[in-house]
N, C-alpha and C positions, 0 to 999 in steps of 0.2 A: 797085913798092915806093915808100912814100911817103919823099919827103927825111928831115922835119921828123916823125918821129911822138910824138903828145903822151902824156906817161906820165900815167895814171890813179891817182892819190893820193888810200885815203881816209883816216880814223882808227881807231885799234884799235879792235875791237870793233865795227864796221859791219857789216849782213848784210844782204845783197842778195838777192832772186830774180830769175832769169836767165829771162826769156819764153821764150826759143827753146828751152832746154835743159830746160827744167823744174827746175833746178837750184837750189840754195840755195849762195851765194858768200860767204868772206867777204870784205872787201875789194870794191871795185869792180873786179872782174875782166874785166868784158866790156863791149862799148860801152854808151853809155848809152840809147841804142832798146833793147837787149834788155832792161837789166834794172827792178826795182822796187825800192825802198829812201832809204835807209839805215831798215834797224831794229835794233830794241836787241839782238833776241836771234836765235838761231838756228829757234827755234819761232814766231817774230811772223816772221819771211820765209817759212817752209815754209806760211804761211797766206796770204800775199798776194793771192793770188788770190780767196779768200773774201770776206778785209779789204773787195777791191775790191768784188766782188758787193753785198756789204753797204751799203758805205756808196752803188754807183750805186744801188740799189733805194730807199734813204731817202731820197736826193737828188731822183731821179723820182716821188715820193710825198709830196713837201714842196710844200704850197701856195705857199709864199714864191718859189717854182720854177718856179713851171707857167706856161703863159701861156694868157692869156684867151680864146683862138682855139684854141687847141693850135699858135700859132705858122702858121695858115692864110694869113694876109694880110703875113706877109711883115714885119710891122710890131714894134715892143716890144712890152711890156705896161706900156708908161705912159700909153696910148692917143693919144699924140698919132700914131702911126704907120702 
């Protein structure tokens, strides 16, 4: 049992998904590894996971993103690398 344990404080109206649990929280309920958040509503966390898919597939598909090599040489993409 830890001495010192830190109480998790959010604001009303926060809504978290919970990775491990599959769970939608309100309040910051569980450590901060398991969950996803703060959102506005109780339906923008029951999506999270989607939210996520979405926005990595546009982020992996954004030229502004990519690197020149595909990242082979180890180097940036500002070429001095």
């Amino acid at each position: 049992m830890a001495l010192f344990k830190r109480k998790t404080v959010g604001k009303p109206g926060e809504w978290f998904f919970n990775v491990e649990t599959g769970t939608v929280e309100e309040g910051p309920q569980s450590p901060g590894k398991d969950r996803m958040g703060p959102y506005a509503s109780r339906e923008e966390a029951a999506q999270a996971l989607e939210t996520a898919r979405e926005r990595t597939s546009e982020w992996e598909n954004d030229p502004r993103w990519r690197d020149r090599d595909g990242g082979r040489d180890g180097g940036d993409d500002t070429g001095r690398g």
